[in-house]
C-alpha positions in Angstrom: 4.8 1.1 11.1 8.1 0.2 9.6 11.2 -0.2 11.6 14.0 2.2 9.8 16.6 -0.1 10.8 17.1 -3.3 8.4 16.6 -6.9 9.9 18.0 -10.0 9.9 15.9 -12.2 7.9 13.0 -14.3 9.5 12.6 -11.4 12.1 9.1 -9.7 12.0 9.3 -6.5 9.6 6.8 -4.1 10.9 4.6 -3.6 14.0 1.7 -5.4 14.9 0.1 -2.1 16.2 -0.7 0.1 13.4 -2.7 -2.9 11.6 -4.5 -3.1 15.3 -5.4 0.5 15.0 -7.0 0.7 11.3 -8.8 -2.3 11.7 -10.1 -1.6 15.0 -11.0 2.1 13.6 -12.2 0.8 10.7 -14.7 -2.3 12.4 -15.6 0.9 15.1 -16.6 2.5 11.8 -18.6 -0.4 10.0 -20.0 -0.9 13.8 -21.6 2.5 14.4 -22.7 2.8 10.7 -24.5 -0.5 11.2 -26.1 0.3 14.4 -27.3 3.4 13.2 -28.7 2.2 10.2 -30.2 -0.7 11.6 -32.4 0.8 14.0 -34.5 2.5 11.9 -35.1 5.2 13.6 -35.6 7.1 17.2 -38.9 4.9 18.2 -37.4 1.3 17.6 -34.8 -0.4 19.6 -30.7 -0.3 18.6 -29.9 -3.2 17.1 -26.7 -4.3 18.9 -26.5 -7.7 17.7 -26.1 -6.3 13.7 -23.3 -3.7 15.2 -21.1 -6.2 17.1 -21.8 -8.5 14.2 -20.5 -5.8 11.4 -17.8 -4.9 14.2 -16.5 -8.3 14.3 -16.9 -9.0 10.6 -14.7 -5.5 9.5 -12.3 -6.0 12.2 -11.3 -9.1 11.1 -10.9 -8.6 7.2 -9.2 -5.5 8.0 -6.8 -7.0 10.2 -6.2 -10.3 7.2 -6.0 -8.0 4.7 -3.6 -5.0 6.2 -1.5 -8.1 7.7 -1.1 -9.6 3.9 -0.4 -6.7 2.7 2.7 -5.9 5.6 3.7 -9.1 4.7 3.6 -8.9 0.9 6.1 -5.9 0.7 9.9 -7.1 0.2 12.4 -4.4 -1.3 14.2 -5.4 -4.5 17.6 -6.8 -5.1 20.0 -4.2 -6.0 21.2 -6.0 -8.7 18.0 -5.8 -10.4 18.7 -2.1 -11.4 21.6 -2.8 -12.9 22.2 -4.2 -16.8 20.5 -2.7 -19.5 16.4 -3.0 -21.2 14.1 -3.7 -18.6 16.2 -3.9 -15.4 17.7 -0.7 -16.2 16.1 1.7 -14.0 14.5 5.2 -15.0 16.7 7.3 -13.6 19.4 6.0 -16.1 17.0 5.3 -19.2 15.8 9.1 -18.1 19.9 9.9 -18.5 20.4 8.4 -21.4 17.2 9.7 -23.5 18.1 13.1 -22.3 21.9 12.2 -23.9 20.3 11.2 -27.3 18.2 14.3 -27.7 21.1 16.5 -26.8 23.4 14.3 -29.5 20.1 14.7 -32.2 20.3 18.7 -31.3 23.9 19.4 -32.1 24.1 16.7 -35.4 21.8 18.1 -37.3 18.8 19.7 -34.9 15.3 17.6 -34.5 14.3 15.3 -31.8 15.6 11.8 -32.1 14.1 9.0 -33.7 14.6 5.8 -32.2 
């Protein structure tokens, strides 16, 4: 989970305990799925060896992957919104479309053609 309040940089930016949770929700998943499907049915033996193996196995790539992807996320520059083309963000390109169709209405009626 994300902290609300902005860091210094270098300082860790979420929690290591909601990546804990889903994988280990996930490998408890992957774990009882395995075992049950392993077994073969009520008159053979559970197969807890394939079920601790799949639990291990999911429980680590979720954890890898949920921790790149924590890591991965970075907010963008401010300035990047700014300027004009393709830094300009929608919200003003949204503005200024809605400005040309109003213009193209009161010249001479019809959308606008650019």
């Amino acid at each position: 989970m994300a902290n609300p309040t902005p860091q210094k940089s270098g300082g860790p930016k979420t929690s290591v305990k909601a990546p804990l949770m889903f994988s280990t929700v996930l490998a408890l998943v992957a774990g009882v799925v395995t075992l049950i499907t392993s077994t073969g049915g009520t008159s053979h033996q559970p197969r807890w060896d394939l079920a601790s193996i799949a639990f291990g196995i999911a429980f680590v790539v979720a954890l890898v992957v949920s921790a790149m992807l924590s890591m991965s996320h970075k907010e963008n520059a401010p300035h990047l919104g700014q300027g004009s083309g393709v830094n300009l963000t929608s919200a003003e390109r949204l503005a200024q479309q809605q400005e040309k169709d109003r213009q193209a209405k009161t010249d001479g009626g019809g959308p606008a053609s650019a």
